[in-house]
N, C-alpha and C positions, 0 to 999 in steps of 0.2 A: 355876755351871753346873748347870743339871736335867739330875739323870738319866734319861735316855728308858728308863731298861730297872727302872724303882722297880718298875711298876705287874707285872712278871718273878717268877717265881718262884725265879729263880737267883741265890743270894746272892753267888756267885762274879762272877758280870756285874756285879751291882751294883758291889761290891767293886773292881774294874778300874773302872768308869766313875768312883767318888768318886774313883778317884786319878788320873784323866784331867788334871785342869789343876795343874801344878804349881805352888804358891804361892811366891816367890821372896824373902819380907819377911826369914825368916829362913833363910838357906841350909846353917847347920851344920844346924839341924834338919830341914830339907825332905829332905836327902840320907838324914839317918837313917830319916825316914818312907819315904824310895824305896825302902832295905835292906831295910827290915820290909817292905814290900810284897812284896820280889824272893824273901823268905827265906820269907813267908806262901804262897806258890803251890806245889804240887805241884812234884816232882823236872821231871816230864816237858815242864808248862810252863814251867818256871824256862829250861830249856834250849831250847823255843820262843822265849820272849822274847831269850835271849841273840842264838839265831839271828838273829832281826828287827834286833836290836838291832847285832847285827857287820854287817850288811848296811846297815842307814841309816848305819852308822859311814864306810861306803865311799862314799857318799855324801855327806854331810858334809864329808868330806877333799877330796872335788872343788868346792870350796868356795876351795880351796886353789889353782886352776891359775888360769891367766892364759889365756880365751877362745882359740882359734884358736893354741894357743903351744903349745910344750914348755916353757915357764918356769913357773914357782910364784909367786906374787903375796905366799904367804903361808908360805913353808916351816916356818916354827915352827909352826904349825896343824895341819900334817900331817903335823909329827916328832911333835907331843902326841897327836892322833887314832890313828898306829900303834902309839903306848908304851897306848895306853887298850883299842885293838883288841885287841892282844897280850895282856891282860888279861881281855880279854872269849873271848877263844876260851881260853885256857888257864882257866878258870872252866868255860865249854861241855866241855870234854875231860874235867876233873874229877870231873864230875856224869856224863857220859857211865860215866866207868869206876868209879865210886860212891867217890871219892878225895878227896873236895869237903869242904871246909870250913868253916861258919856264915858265919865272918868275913870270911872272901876272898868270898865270895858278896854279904855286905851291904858290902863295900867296894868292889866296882863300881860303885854310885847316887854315890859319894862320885870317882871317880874319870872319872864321865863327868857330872858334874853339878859338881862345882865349879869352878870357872871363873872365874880373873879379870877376863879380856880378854872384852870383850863380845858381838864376835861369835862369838867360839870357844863362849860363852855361849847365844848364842841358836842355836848349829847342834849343840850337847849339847845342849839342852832339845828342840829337834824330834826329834833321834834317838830322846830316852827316850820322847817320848810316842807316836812315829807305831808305835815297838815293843810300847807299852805298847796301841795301839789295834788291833794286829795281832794280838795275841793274843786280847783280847777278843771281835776277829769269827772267830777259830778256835775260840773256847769256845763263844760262842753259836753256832755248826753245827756243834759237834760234829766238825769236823775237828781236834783233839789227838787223836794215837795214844796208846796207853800206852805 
């Protein structure tokens, strides 16, 4: 993937765009490279991403219902998505009230990124990235608050 934003002066842009396509050859190590990513960003974006990120979770999980029904097609999908969600806001809370911890931080790429089941797999990979592409276009305008 080229980065559209090389020829930028914003190393941060950059930075977000190399980590835009997630490589899946090795997945203990892609998860670690997501942590170091999620751990390299500022307090304030750490918790934008998270936001983005608990939000395509919710989406995701609908992923889960059976069209036109009140049934679930796939209810282990969206018992794992709210054990992951749950995780992902109590991470947001933590950082919020400056109570946050390295590890629990780089341990959410690992908990919404590893994946056995395939689809579960590929609707975790669009969650991290489309969070991961929403922040980007909050940095590059300069909408992150401090």
């Amino acid at each position: 993937m080229k980065c559209p934003h090389k020829s930028q002066p914003s190393a941060f842009s950059h930075s977000l765009c190399q980590n835009l396509t997630i490589k899946w050859r090795n997945k203990v190590a892609e998860y670690e490279v997501q942590g170091e990513w999620l751990e390299s960003l500022p307090p304030n974006h750490q918790v934008l991403f998270l936001t983005a990120l608990s939000h395509c979770l919710t989406i995701a999980g609908r992923d889960s219902y059976i069209p036109k029904n009140e049934e679930l097609e796939h209810p282990t999908h969206l018992r794992r998505i709210n054990e992951i969600q749950h995780r992902v806001a109590a991470c947001t809370y933590e950082l919020l009230v400056n109570d946050s911890t390295e590890s629990f931080r780089r341990s959410i790429a690992r908990w919404v990124l590893d994946q056995s089941d395939q689809r579960m797999f590929e609707n975790m990979q669009w969650a991290w990235r489309t969070a991961k592409e929403r922040v980007l276009r909050a940095a590059e305008q300069g909408a992150v608050q401090q």
